[in-house]
N, C-alpha and C positions, 0 to 999 in steps of 0.2 A: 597690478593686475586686479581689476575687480571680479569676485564672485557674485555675480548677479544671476545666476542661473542653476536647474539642478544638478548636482553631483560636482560642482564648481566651475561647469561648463556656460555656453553663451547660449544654452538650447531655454527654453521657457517654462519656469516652475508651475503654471498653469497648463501645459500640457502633459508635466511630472505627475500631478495630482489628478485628473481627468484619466490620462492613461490609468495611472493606476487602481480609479473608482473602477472603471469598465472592464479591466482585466478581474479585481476582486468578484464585481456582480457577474462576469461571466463565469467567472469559474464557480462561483456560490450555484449559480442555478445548472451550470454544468455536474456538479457533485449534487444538488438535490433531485436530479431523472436519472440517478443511478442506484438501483436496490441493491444490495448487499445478499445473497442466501449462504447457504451453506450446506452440505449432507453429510456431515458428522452424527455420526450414533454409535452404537457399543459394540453391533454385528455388522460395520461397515466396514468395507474394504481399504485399509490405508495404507497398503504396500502389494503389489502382485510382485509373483517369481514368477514368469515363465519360464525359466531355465529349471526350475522341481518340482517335479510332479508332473510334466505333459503341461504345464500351465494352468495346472488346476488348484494350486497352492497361495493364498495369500493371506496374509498378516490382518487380523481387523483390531477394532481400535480396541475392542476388550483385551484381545489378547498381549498384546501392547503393557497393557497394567500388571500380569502379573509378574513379569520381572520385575517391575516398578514396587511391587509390594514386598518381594524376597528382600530388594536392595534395600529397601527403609527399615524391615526386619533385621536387617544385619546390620545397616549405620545404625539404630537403634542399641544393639545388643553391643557390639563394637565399633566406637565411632572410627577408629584406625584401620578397618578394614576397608581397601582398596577395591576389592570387588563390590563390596556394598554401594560404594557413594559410584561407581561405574556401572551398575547396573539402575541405579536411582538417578542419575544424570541423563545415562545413557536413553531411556523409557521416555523420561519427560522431556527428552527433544526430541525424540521420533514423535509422541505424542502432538509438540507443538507444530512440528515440520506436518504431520498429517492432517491437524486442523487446516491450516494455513494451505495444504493443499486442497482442499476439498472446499475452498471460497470461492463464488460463482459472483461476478455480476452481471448485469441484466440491466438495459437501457428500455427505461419505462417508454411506451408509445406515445408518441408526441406528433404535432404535426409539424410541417416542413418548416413552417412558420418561425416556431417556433428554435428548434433547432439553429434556424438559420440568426437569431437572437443573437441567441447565445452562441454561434461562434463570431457574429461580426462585435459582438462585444469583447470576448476572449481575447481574440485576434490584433481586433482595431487598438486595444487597450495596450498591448503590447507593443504596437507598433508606436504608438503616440508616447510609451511612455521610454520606448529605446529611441524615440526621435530627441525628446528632451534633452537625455543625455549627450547627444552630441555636438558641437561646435557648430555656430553658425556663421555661416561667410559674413564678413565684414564688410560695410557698404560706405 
């Protein structure tokens, strides 16, 4: 059985490689009209209760760090304290769980044109390059 094709199938490594440029440059210019923001700051809101206080109660990120400081104070003083390194774990995954919530994107203005690019590249790229892959009838 010859491997003449990609992925050792009878589809064509010229469509492998095609496929795969169009799927890469669409997805390249797909990810570059997409901004990144964020609203992280120190008197930002990073957890509400409504269930305490009427819904008037929530967590911001400053407040966040002072457990985060008690617990490096006490892994410091005693690294075998348990509550230390649970309050200093605990802090810096709230901390990272409330960055990571508070990341917005935002698909810059483009024209239809354009858009339309970049999905028949996305798209097309994928489609030629799952064609490759498969078997072709025998003539």
């Amino acid at each position: 059985m010859a491997m003449n094709g990609a992925g050792g199938s009878s589809g064509g490594i010229g469509q492998f490689f095609i496929g795969l440029a169009m799927m890469c440059g669409g997805g390249y210019l797909l990810l570059q009209s997409i901004t990144v923001t964020h609203t992280f700051g120190m008197g930002m809101n990073l957890y509400r209760m409504p269930w305490v206080g009427g819904g008037h109660l929530s967590i911001t990120s400053g407040m966040v760090l002072i457990p985060f400081i008690f617990g490096i104070g006490m892994v410091f003083y005693n690294s075998r304290n348990i509550l230390g390194w649970i309050l200093s774990c605990g802090s810096l995954i709230a901390l990272v769980l409330g960055v990571l919530a508070t990341v917005r994107f935002v698909m810059r203005a483009m024209s239809a044109f354009d858009l339309i690019v970049i999905l028949v590249l996305a798209v097309g790229g994928l489609g030629l390059f799952l064609r490759s892959l498969r078997e072709l009838p025998s003539e």
